[in-house]
C-alpha positions as CSV (number, residue, x, y, z in Angstrom):
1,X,0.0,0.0,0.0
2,X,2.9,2.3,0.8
3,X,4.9,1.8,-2.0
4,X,1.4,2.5,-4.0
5,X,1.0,5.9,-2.7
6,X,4.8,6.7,-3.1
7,X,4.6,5.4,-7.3
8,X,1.3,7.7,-7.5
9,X,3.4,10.6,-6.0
10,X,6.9,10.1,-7.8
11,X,3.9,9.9,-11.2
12,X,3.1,13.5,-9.6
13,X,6.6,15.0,-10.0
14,X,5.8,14.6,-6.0
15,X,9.2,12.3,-5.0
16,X,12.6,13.3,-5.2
17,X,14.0,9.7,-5.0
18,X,12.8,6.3,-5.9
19,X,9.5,4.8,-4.9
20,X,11.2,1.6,-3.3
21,X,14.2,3.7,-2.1
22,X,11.4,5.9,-0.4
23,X,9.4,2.7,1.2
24,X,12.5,1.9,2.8
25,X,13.1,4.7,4.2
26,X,9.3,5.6,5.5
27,X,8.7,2.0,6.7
28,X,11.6,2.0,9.7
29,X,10.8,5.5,10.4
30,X,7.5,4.4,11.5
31,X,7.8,1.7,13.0
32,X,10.2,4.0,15.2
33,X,7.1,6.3,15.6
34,X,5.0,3.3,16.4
35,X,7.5,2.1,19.2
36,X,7.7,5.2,20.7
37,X,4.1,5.9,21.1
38,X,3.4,2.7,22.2
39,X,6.3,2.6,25.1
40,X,5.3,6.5,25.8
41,X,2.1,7.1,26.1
42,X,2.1,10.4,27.0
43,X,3.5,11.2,24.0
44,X,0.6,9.9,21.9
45,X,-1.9,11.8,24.6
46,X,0.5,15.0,23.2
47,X,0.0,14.1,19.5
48,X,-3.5,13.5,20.0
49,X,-4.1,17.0,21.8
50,X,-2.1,18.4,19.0
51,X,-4.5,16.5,16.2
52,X,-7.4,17.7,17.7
53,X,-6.2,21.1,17.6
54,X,-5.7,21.0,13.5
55,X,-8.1,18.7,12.0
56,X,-7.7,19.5,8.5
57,X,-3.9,17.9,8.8
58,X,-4.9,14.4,7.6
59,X,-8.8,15.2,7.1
60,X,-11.3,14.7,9.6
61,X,-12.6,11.1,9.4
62,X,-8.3,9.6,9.6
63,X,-7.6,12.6,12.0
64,X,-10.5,11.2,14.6
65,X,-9.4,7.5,13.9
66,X,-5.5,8.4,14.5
67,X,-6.6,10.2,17.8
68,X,-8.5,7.0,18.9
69,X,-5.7,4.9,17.9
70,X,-3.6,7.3,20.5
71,X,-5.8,7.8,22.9
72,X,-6.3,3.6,23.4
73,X,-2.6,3.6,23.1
74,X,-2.0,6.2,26.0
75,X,-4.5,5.0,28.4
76,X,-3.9,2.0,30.7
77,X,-5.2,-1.7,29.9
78,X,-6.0,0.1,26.1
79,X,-9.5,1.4,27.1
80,X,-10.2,4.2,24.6
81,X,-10.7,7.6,26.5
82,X,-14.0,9.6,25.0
83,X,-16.3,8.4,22.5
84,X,-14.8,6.6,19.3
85,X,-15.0,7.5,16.0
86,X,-18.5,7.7,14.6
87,X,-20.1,7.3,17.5
């Protein structure tokens, strides 16, 4: 799916470097994220305060699912804090 997006952007003039090249480079960089969020969770309760703040940075349906995501991810035992998305 990555390398997907990344061929439809480098087709864009969007990519400075090659799609794979690119993959390669994204895909440790976030599972470096994912680590970090995971073993810090008041780092994702930071990102999600910051999401919720600017809405329109990945669109509003992914923007409420990424701030559930962090929210179940920052509280203890993974029980979501508020409503989830949708509901």
């Amino acid at each position: 799916m990555l390398r997907e997006v990344l061929v439809r952007c480098a087709a864009a003039g969007r990519l400075r470097v090659d799609p794979d090249l690119a993959a390669q480079t994204i895909m440790p960089a976030n599972v470096g994220v994912a680590l970090s969020l995971v073993t810090q969770p008041n780092t994702a309760l930071q990102l999600a305060a910051l999401l919720r703040g600017r809405p329109s940075v990945l669109g509003g349906p992914e923007t409420a699912l990424l701030v559930h995501w962090l929210d179940t991810l920052a509280t203890p035992g993974g029980s979501p804090v508020g409503t989830p998305p949708g509901g």
